[in-house]
LODREN-856236 format. One record per residue (C-alpha): residue in three letters; chain; y, z, x. Coordinates in nm, 4 decimals, decimal comma, padded with zeros to 6 digits. Layout:
N
ATOM|ALA|A|Y|Z|X
...
***
This chain:
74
ATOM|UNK|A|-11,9664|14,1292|-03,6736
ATOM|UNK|A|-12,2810|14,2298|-03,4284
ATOM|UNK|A|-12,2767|14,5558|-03,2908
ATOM|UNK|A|-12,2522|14,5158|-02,9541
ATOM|UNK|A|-12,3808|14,9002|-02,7470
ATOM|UNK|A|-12,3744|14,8077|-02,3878
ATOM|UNK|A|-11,9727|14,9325|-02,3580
ATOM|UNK|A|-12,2110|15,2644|-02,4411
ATOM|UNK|A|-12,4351|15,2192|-02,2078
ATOM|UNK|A|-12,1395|15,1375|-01,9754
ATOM|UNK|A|-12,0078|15,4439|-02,0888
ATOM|UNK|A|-12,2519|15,6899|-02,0488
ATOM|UNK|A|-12,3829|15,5609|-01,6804
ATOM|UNK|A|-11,9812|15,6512|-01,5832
ATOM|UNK|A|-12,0810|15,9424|-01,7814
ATOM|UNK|A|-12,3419|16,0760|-01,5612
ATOM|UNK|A|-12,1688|15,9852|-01,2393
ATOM|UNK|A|-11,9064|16,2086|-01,3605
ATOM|UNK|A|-12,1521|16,4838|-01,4070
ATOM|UNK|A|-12,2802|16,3881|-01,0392
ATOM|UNK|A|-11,9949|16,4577|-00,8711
ATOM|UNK|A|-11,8904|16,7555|-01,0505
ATOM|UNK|A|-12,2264|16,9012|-00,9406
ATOM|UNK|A|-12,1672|16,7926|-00,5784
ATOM|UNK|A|-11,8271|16,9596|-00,6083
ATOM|UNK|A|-11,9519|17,3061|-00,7582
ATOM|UNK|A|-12,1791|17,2709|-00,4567
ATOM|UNK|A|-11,9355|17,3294|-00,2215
ATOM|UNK|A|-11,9470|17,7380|-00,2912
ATOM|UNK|A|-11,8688|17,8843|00,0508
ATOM|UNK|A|-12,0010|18,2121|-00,0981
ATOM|UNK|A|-12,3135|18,4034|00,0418
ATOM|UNK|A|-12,5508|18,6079|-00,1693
ATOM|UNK|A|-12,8232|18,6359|-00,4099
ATOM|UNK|A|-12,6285|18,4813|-00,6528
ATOM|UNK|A|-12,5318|18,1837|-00,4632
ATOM|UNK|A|-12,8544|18,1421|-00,3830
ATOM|UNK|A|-12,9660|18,1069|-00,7668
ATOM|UNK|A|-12,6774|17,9057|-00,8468
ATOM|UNK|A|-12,7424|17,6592|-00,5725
ATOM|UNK|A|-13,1061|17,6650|-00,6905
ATOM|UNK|A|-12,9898|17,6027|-01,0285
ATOM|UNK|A|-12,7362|17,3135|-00,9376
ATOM|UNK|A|-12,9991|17,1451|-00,7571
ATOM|UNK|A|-13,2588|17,1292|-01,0504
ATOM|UNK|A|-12,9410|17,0567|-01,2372
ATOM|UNK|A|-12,8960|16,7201|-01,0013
ATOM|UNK|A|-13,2370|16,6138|-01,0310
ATOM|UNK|A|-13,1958|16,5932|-01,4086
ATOM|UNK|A|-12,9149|16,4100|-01,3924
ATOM|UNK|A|-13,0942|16,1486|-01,1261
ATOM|UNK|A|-13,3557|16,0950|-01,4090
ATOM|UNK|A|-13,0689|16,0578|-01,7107
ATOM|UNK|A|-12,9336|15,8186|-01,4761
ATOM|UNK|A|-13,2631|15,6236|-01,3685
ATOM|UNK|A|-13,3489|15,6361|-01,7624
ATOM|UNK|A|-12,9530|15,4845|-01,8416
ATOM|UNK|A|-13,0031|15,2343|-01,5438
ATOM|UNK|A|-13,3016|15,0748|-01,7128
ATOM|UNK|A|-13,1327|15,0474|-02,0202
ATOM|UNK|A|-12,8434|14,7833|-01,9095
ATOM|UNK|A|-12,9873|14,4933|-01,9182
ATOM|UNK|A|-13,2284|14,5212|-02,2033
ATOM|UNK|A|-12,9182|14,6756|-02,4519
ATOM|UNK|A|-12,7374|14,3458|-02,2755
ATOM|UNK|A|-12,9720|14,1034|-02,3641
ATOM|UNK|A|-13,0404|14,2216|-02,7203
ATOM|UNK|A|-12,6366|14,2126|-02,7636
ATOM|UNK|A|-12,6638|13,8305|-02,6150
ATOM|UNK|A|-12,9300|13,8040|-02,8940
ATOM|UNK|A|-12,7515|13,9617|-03,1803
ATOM|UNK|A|-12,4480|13,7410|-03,1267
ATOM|UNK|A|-12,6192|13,4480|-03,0457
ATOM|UNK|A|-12,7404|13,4076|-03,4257
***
């Protein structure tokens, strides 16, 4: 039976979206100080991580896809 990964690649792109919006949500601080200011710092280098684990899971769909074609194709 051929392994088939792109339900994990599925998975993990619904994955980061999750982390995405739970970022957006701790966002939403209505607090004003120092701290705040760090942690929205933080939560924004935080995003643009996640945008590149996204980007990088993106790219991965459709070759993971094709090589699963491939596999069970034989």
């Amino acid at each position: 039976m051929p392994y088939d990964a792109l339900p994990l690649v599925l998975r993990a792109l619904d994955d980061v979206e999750s982390v995405s919006r739970n970022l957006r949500g701790a966002a939403q601080t209505r607090w004003s100080s120092d701290a705040a200011d760090r942690f929205r710092v933080a939560l924004d280098e935080a995003h643009g991580r996640v945008h590149d684990v996204r980007i990088a899971v993106e790219r991965t769909v459709q070759p993971v896809a094709a090589a699963g074609l491939g596999v069970g194709g034989r």
